[in-house]
VOGU-3710 file (C-alpha; in Angstrom, 3 decimals, decimal comma):
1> xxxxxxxxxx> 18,121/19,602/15,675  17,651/21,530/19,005  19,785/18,985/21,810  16,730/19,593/23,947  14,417/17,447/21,389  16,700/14,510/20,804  16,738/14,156/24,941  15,817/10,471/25,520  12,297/10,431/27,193  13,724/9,348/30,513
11> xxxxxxxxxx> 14,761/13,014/30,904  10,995/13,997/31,713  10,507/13,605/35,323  8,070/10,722/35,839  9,412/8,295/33,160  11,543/6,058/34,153  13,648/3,119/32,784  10,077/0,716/32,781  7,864/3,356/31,376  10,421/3,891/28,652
21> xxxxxxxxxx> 9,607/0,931/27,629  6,054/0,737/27,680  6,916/4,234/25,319  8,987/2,772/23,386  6,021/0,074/22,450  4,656/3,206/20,079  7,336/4,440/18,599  8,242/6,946/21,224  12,116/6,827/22,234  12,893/11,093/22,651
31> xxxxxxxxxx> 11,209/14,276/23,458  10,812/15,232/20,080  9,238/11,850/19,623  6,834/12,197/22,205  6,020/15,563/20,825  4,989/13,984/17,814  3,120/11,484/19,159  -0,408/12,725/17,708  -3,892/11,663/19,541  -6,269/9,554/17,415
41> xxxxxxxxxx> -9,040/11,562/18,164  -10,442/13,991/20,733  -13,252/15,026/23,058  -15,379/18,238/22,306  -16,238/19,572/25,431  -16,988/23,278/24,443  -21,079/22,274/24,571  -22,334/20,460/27,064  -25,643/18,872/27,288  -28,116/19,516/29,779
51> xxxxxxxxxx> -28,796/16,256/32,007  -32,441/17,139/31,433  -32,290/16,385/27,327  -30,222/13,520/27,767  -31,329/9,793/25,881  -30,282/7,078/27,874  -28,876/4,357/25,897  -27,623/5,832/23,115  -24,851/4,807/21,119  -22,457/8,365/21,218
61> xxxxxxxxxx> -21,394/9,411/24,658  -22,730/13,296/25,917  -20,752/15,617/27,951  -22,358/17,242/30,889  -21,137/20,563/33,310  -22,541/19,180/36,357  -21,941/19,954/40,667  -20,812/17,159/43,070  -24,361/17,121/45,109  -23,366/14,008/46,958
71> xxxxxxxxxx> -21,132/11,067/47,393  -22,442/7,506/48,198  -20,186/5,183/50,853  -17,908/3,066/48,364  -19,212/-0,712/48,643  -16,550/-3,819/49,119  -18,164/-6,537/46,579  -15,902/-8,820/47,157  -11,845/-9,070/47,341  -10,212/-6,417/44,653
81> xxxxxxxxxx> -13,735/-5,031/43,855  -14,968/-1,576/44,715  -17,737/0,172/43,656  -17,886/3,764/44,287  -20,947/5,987/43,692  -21,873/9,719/43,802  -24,542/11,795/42,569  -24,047/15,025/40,521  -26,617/17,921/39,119  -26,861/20,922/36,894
91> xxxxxxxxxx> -30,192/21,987/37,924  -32,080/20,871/35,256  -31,534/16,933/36,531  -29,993/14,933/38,579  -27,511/12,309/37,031  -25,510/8,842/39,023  -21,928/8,401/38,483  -20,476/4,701/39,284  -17,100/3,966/39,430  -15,438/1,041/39,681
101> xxxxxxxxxx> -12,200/0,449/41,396  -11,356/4,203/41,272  -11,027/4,834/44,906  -8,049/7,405/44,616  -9,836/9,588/42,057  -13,481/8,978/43,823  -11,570/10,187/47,161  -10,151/13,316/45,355  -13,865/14,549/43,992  -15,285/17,270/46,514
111> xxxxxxxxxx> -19,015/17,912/47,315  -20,649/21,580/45,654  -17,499/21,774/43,338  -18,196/21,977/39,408  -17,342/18,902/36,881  -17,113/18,087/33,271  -18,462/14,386/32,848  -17,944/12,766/29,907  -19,216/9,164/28,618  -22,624/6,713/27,579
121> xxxxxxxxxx> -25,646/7,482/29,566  -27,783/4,380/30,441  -30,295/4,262/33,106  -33,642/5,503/32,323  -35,184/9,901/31,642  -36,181/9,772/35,221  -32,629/8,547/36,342  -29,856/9,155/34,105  -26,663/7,079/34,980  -22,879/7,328/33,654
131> xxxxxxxxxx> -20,769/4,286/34,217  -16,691/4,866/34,586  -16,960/8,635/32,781  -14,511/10,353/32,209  -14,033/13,287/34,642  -12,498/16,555/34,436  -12,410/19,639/36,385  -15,144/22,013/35,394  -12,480/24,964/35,464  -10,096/23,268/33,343
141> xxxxxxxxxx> -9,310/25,079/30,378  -8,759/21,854/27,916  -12,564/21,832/26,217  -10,606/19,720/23,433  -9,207/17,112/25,095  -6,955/14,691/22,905  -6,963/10,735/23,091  -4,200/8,827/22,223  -3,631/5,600/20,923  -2,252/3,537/24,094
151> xxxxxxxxxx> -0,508/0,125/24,985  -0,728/-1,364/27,966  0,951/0,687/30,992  -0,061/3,693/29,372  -3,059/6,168/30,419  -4,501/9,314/28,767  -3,822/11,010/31,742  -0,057/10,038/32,039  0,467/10,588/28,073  -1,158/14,332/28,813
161> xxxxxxxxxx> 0,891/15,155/31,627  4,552/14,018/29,848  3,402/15,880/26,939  2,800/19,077/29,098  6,160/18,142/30,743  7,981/17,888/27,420  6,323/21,600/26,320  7,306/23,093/29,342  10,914/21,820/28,659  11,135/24,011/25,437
171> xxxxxxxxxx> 9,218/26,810/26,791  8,630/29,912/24,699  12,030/29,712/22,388  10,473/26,001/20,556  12,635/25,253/17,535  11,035/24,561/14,371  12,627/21,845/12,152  11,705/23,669/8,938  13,869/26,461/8,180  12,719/29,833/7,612
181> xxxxxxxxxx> 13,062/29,904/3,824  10,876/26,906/3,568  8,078/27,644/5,979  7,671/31,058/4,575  6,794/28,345/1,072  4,723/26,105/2,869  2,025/28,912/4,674  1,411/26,244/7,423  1,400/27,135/11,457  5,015/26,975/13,259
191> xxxxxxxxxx> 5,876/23,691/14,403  5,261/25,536/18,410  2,406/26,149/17,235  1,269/22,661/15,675  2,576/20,910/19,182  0,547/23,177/21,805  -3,160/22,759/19,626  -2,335/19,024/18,523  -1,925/18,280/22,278  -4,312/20,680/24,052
201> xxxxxxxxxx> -5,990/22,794/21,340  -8,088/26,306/21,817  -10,239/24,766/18,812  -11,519/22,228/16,789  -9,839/24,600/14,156  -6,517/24,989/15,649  -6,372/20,735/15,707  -6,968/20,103/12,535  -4,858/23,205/11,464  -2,072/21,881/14,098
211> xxxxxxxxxx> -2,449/18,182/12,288  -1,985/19,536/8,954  0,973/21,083/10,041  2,405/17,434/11,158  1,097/15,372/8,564  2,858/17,813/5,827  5,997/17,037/7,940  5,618/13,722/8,171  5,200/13,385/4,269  8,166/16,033/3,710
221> xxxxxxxxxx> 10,865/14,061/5,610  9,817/10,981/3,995  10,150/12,122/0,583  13,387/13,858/1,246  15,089/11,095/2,317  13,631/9,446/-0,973  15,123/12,391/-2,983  18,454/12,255/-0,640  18,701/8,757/-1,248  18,143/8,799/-5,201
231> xxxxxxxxxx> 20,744/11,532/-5,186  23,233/10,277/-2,945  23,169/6,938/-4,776  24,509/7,485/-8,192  26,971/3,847/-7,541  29,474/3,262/-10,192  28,874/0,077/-12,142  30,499/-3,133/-12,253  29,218/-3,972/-15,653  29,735/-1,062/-18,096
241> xxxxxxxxxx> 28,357/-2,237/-21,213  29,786/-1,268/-24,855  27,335/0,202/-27,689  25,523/-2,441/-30,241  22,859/-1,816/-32,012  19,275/-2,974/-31,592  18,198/-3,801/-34,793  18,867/-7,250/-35,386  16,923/-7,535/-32,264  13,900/-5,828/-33,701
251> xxxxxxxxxx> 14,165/-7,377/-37,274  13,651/-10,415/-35,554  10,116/-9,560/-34,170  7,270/-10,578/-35,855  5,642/-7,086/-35,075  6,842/-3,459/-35,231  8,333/-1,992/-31,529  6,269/1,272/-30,597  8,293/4,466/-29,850  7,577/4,113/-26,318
261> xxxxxxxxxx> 8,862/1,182/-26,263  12,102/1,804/-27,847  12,808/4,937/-26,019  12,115/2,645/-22,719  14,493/0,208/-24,009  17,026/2,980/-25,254  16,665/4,771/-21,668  17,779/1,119/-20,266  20,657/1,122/-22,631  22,191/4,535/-22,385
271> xxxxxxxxxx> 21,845/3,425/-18,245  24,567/0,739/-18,783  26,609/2,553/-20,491  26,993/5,365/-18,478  29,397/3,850/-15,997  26,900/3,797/-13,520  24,399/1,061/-11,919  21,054/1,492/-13,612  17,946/1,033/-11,029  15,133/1,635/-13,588
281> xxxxxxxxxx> 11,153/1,637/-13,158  9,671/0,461/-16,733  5,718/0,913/-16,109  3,167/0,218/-18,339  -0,381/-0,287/-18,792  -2,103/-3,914/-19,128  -0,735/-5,113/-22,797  1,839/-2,141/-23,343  4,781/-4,815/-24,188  6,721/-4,495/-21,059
291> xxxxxxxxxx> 7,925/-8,176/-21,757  9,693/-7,358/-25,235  11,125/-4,491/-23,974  12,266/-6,809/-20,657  14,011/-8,807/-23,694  15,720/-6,249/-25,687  17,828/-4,899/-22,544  18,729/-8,730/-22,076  19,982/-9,217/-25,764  22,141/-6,133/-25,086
301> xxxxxxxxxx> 23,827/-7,501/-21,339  24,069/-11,058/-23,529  25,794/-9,280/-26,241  27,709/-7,324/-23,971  29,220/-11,181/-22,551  26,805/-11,155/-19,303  24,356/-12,517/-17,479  20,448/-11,639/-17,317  17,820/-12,546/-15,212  13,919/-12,384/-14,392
311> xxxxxxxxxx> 12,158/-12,590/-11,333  8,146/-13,125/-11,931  5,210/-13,248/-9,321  4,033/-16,469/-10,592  4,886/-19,552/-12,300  2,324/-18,879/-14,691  4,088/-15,840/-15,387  7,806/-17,029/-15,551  6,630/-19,987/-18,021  5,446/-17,231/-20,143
321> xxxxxxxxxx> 8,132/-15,259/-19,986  10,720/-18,138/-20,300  8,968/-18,845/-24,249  9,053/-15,061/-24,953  12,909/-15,049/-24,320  13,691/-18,340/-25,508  11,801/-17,328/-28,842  13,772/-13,679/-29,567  16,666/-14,204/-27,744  17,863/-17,933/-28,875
331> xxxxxxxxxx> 18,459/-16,876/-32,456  21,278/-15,229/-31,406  22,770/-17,862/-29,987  21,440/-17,114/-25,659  20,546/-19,926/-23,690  17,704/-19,426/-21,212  16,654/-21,359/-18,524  13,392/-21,811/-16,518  14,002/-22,214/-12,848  10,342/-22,804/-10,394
341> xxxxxxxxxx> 9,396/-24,146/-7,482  7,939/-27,497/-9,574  11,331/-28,761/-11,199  12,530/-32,413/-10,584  15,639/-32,331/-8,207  17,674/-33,897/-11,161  16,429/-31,265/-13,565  16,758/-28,606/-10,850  20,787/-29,757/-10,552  21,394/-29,337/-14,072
351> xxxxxxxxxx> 20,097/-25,715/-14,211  21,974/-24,701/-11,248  25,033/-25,849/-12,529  24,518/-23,938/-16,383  23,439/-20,654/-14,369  26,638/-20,984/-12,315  29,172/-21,976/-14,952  27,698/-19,193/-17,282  26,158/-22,312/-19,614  22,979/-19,909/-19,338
361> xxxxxxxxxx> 22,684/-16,422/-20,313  19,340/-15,553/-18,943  17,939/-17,211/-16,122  13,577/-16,681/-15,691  11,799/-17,946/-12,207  9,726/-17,269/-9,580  11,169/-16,716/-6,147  13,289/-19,860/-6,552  16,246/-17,627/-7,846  17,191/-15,563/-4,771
371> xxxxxxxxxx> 17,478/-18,914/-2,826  21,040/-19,676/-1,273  21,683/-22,543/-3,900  21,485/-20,224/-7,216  25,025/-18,857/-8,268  25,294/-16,626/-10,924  29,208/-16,891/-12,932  28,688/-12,983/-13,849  25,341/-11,394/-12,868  24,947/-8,162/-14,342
381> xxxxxxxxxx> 21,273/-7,117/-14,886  18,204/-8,161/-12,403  14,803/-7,850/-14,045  11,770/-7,589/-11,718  8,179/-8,094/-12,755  5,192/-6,602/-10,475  8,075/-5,522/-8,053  5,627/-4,639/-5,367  4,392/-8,155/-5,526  7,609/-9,544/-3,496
391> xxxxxxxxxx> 8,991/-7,874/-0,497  12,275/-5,740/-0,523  14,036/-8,246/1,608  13,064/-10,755/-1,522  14,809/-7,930/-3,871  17,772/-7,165/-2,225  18,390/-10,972/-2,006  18,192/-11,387/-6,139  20,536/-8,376/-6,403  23,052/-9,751/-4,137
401> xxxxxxxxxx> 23,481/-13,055/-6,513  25,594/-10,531/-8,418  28,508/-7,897/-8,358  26,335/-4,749/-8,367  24,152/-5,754/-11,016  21,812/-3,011/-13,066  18,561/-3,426/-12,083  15,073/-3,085/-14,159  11,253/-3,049/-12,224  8,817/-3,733/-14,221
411> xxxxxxxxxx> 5,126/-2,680/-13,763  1,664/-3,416/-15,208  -0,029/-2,209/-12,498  -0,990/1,804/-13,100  0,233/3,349/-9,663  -1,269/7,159/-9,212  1,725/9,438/-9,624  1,991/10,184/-5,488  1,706/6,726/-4,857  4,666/5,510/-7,459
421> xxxxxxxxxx> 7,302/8,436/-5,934  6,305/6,843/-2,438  7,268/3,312/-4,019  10,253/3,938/-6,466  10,927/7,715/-5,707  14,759/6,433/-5,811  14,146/4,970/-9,346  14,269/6,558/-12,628  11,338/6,381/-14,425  10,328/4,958/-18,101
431> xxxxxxxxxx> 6,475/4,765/-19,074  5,037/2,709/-22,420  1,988/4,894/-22,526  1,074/3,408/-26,100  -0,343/0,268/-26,476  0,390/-2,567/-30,103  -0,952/-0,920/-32,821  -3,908/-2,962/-33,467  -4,756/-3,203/-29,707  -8,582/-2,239/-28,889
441> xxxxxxxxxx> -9,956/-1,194/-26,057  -11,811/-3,763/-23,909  -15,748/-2,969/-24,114  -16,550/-3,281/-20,618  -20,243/-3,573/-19,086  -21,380/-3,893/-15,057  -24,716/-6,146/-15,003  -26,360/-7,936/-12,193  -26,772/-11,566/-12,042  -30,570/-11,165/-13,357
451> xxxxxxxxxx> -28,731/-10,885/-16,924  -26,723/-13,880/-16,569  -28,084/-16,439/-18,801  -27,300/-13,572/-21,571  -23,794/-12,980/-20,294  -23,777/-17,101/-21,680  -25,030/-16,134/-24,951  -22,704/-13,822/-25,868  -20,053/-15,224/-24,340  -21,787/-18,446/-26,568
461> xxxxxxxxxx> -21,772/-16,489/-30,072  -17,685/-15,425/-29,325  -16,953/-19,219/-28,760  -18,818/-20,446/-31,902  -16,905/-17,310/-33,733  -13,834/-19,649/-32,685  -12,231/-17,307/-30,101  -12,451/-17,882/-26,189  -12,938/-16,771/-23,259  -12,434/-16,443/-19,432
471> xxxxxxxxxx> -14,994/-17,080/-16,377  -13,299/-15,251/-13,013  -14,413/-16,524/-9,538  -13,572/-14,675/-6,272  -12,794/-17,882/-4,591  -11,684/-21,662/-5,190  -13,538/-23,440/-2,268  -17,698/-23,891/-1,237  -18,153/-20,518/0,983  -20,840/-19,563/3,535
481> xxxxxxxxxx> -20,709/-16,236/1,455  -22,904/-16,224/-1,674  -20,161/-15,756/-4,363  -19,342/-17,886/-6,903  -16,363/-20,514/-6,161  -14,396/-21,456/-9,275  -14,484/-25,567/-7,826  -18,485/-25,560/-8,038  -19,284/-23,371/-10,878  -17,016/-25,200/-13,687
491> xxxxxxxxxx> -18,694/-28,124/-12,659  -22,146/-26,135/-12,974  -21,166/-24,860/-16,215  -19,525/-28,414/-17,653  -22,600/-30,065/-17,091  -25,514/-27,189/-17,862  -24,882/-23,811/-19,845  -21,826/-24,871/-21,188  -22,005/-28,364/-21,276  -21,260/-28,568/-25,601
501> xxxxxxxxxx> -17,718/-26,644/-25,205  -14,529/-27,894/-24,000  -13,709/-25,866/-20,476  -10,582/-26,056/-17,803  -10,030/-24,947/-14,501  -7,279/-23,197/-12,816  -6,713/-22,004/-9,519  -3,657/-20,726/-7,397  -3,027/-23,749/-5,291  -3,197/-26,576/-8,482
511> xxxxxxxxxx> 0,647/-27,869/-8,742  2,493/-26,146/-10,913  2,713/-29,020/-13,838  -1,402/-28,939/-13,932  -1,358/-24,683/-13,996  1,125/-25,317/-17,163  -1,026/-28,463/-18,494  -4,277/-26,284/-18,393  -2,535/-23,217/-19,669  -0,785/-25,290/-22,791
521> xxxxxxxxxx> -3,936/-26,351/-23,365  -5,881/-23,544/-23,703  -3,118/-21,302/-25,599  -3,060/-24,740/-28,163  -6,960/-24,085/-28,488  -7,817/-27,157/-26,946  -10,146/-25,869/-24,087  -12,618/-22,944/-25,002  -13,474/-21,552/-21,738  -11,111/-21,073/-18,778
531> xxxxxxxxxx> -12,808/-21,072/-15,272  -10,109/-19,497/-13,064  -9,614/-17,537/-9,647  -7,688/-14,854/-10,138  -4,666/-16,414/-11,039  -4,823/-15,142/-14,491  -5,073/-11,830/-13,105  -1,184/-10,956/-14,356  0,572/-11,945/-17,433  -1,391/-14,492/-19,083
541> xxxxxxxxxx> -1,189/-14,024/-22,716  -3,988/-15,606/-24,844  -4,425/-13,728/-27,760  -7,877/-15,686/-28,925  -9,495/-14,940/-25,837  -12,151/-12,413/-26,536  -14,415/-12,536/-23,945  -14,584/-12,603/-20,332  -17,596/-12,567/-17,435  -16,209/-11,532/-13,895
551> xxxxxxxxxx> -18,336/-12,995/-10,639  -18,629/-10,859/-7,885  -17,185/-8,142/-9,300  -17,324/-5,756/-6,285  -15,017/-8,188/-4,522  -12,338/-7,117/-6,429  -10,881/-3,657/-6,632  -10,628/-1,778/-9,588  -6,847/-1,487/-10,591  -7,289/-5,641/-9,892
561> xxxxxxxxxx> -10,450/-5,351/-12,629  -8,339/-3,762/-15,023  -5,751/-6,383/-15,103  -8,284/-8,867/-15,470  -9,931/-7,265/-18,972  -6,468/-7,251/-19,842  -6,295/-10,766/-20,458  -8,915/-10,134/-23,460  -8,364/-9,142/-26,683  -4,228/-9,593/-26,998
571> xxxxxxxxxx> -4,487/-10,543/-30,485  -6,339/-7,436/-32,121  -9,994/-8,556/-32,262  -12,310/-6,693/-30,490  -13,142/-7,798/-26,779  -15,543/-7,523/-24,203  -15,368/-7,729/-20,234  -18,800/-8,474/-18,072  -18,857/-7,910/-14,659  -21,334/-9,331/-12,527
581> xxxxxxxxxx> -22,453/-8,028/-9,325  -25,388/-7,475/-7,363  -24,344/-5,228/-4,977  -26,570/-2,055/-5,208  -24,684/0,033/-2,902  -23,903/3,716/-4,157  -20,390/2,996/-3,624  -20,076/-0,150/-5,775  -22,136/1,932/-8,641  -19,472/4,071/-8,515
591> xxxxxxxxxx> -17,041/1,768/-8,770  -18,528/-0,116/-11,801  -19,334/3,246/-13,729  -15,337/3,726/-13,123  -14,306/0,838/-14,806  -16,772/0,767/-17,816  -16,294/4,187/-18,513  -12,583/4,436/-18,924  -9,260/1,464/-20,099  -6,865/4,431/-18,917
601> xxxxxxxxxx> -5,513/2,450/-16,222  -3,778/5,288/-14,307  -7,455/6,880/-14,096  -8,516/3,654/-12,939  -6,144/3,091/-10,362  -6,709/7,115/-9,233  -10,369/6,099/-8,505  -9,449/2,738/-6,964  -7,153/5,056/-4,538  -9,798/7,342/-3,411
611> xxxxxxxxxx> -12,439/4,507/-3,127  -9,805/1,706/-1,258  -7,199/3,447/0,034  -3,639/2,508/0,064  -4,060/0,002/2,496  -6,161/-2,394/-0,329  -5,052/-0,824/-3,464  -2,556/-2,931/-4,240  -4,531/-6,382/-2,365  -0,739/-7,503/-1,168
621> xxxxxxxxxx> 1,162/-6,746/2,282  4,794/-6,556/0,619  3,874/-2,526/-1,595  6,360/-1,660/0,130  4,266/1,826/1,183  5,677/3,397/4,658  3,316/2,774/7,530  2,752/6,700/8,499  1,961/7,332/12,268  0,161/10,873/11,530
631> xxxxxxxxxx> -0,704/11,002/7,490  -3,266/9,060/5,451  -2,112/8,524/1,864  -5,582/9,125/1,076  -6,891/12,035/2,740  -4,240/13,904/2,776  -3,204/13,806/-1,274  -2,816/17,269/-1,370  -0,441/17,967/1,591  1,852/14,752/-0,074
641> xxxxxxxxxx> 1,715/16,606/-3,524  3,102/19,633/-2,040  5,969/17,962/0,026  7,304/16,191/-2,401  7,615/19,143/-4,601  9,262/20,982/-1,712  11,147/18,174/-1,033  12,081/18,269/-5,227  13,010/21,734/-4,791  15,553/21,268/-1,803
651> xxxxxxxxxx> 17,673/18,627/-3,239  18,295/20,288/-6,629  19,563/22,787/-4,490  21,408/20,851/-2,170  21,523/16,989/-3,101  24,011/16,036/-0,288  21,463/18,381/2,620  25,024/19,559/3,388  24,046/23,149/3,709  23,703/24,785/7,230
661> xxxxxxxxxx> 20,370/26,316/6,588  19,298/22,437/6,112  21,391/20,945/9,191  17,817/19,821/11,300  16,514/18,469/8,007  19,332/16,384/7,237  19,669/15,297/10,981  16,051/13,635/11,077  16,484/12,506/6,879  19,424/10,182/8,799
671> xxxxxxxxxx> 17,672/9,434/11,614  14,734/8,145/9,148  17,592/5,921/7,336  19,097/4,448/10,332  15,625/2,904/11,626  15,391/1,179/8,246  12,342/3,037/6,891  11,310/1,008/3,962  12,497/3,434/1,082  12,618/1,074/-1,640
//
């Protein structure tokens, strides 16, 4: 990168050491950081209003060309307090300008010369006032002017004038990061370009062409250091396994594997036995059999004389998985182990010990496992459920219980394509895209709470059928919002509508030996309808539950709807998923014609993108996604589909960025790295 660009920002005359600092606050350490340093909106100043058409008091601001006619004496209110006043015209009206505590700029203004004012006019038609505008000269070119986000110690004005500073530095020779054979790909302005009209453009065109320009850079470096990374990363293995064959594995099931999920499990397979550490994303939709296939590459580590282990969200979710292995993997002789937050210290003593002497083969929890106190004898494959459910410092903990282990991510939650490379773009990449043969596809129906008491007849005629069913509340407690509160409504339910059937309750903050007493119960048949938060929302496998009503729908989002339904129908029969909402907003129509129209979950969770954004999509802080200072993951789709193809393109030609043509690329791809982006 041009010398000139990496200059700390001290080199611009006016900041010094302290206002460093306050720069450094936003991210802004060099010149070419500055330079990037994009304003969150701007002023249009190319049309002035004429103070005779103002409206006092509305809520946008106007810009006015106005003359200084005259300027008030400043008044002393009291100590610290000055109030300075002046009147201005453009000879359709007259207009009042107060300022307060602005001495230095009130002193500078000069009587008969021209102004741009900016800001809320309150007062009255007969006498307009602006309080604090903003002022500008009235022969200043800037009709655009840019407004950044600040901190405190920082002004527009300052920001604007180190940014002009930091121009003038490069001058008319401005480098451009993106090398010639590259920019003559993208068609975008020059980077020159995309500084002078992102700072002080000659249009509202030239801005958002200038911003485009950035954001596409922004996205490009990002997913070229993913690309780097995942091709730079290729670690040799500590575990390389030896060849057995998977069918006594799959003779053992009591169904038939699909081919999806045998080439997953094969993918996994030929992984540790290249010589190499695997680091494998195995995503599925809702019921795809994720879990079996989770099994299968942990009968081949066992086999292979090593250790396995899973890392789930929830203890709900490890107890489930802990039967599934127990059940196809202790026929062959494996010992698993359960390890949660609810174990008795004695019984929590005896499992650590069996993990760390090698007494068990496969170890399931929650988060308990990447705590100090678990020792592995000879870790060699980490299994991750919902990865972007626990943060990456969580993740690199479980790995480091073991000597480079391979490493599996599992996912049932459908992440849009652009959204998944962000993610795991350093991950290879298996998909189950077939569901059990036998599976059906939830009926799904949006109704308001009008059709209720019929929700409770069908949901009624599937209990008496002897299947059952799921009620999901937004929240546990009593709220001062009207939604329904899982607490309140079983009792509701236990003692009216449903008052002849057996029903439980479960919510996220029970202990965990009353989640696994009201889950035992209902997979033994024992309770008929489940009243639960959204606990249930991953994982739980009922396969007799064939029915379930969702409250408030339009408090969820829709990927989190679609794992919902996907607690019905498991076993085969046909199912049904109610949502009930009453809010008529075009927006939440939308959103429920989404869901009942489609159980693709990857369209689903396209939709859910556009409508949410990022920010909620996945209803979690720890996704993992990069926190981008210019781009929007959702408004700018297009310009992220394109980078990462270019980005594609440049490290199948050059995977190491060793080449000189890509020198400033692989200069800010390291810079990127050493601040600890979050490339997971």
């Amino acid at each position: 990168m041009d010398s000139r660009l990496e200059r700390e920002i001290t080199y611009l005359k006016g900041v010094g050491p302290k206002k460093a600092e306050i720069f450094k606050k936003v991210g802004v350490e060099t010149v070419y950081d500055l330079l990037q340093y994009c304003p969150r909106d701007y002023i249009d100043l190319s049309e002035p209003a004429a103070v005779a058409d103002v409206r006092p008091n509305e809520e946008e601001p106007y810009s006015v060309r106005v003359r200084l006619v005259k300027k008030l004496p400043v008044a002393r209110v009291r100590k610290g307090l000055t109030i300075s006043k002046a009147v201005f015209t453009d000879d359709t009206a007259d207009i009042t300008v107060t300022l307060f505590n602005q001495e230095y700029t009130f002193s500078n203004m000069q009587e008969e010369k021209q102004y741009v004012l900016y800001g809320k006019v309150t007062g009255n038609m007969l006498r307009p006032e602006m309080n604090s505008p903003m002022i500008f000269a009235g022969d200043s070119e800037d009709l655009i002017v840019p407004v950044y986000p600040l901190t405190e110690g920082l002004t527009q004005q300052f920001v604007r004038k180190e940014v002009k500073a930091a121009l003038d530095l490069l001058g008319g020779d401005s480098p451009d990061i993106m090398p010639q054979y590259l920019l003559d790909k993208i068609k975008l302005p020059s980077l020159k370009y995309a500084w002078e009209n992102v700072h002080f453009p000659r249009s509202v065109y030239s801005a958002v062409e200038a911003r485009r320009r950035l954001i596409f850079d922004e996205f490009f470096i990002y997913s070229l250091a993913i690309a780097y990374r995942r091709s730079t990363s290729d670690e040799m293995s500590d575990h390389v396994m030896k060849r057995y064959s998977m069918k006594p594995f799959k003779e053992i099931l009591p169904f038939e594997m699909t081919e999806a999920q045998m080439k997953a499990a094969a993918d996994c397979g030929r992984d540790m036995m290249s010589g190499h550490r695997m680091n494998r994303l195995i995503q599925g939709d809702v019921g795809s059999g994720k879990t079996v296939v989770a099994a299968c590459i942990a009968y081949y580590a066992f086999k292979n004389g090593y250790q396995s282990c899973l890392m789930a969200p929830t203890e709900i979710l490890a107890a489930q998985h802990y039967e599934t292995f127990r059940k196809y993997l202790e026929p062959f002789g494996a010992k698993v182990c359960l390890l949660s937050g609810g174990l008795r210290p004695k019984q929590k003593k005896e499992i650590l010990a069996g993990i760390a002497d090698g007494s068990y083969d496969v170890a399931v929890g929650t988060h308990a496992l990447f705590y100090g106190d678990v020792q592995f004898k000879d870790l060699a494959l980490v299994i991750t459920d919902e990865q972007h459910r626990f943060g990456v410092e969580q993740r690199r903990k479980l790995s480091s219980k073991g000597r480079n282990p391979h490493t599996v991510v599992m996912s049932a939650t459908p992440i849009p394509r652009t959204l998944a490379l962000m993610l795991y773009g350093d991950l290879q990449v298996s998909v189950i895209n077939e569901l059990p043969s036998g599976r059906k596809p939830v009926q799904t129906y949006a109704v308001s709470g009008k059709m209720r008491e019929r929700a409770y007849g069908f949901v009624k005629k599937q209990l008496d059928a002897g299947h059952q069913g799921f009620i999901v509340c937004p929240a546990v407690e009593e709220s001062e919002l009207d939604i329904k509160n899982a607490k309140t409504y079983y009792e509701e339910l236990s003692r009216g509508a449903f008052a002849d059937y057996k029903l439980g309750l479960l919510y996220g903050k029970m202990t965990a030996a009353d989640k696994q007493a009201v889950m035992d119960a209902f997979k033994e048949g024992t309770i008929d309808l489940l009243v639960s938060t959204t606990v249930v929302e991953v994982g739980v496998d009922v396969p007799n539950a064939t029915v379930m009503v969702v409250e408030n729908a339009d408090r969820f989002g829709l990927s989190q709807l679609h794992q919902l339904r996907g607690r019905v129908g498991r076993g085969g029969d046909e199912a049904f998923c109610v949502l009930i909402t009453d809010n008529t907003s075009p927006e939440n129509v939308k959103r429920m014609k989404a869901i009942s129209g489609t159980n693709d979950g990857f369209k689903v969770a396209e939709e859910d993108l556009r409508l949410r954004g990022p920010g909620d999509f996945f209803g979690t802080n720890q996704h993992g996604l990069p926190a981008f200072k210019i781009a929007d993951l959702t408004r700018d789709i297009e310009l992220l589909e394109r980078a990462q193809k270019l980005s594609a393109m440049v490290i199948e030609e050059d995977p190491a960025l060793i080449g000189s043509k890509n020198r400033d690329l692989s200069s800010l791809v390291q810079a990127l790295l050493r601040r600890g982006a979050e490339i997971s």
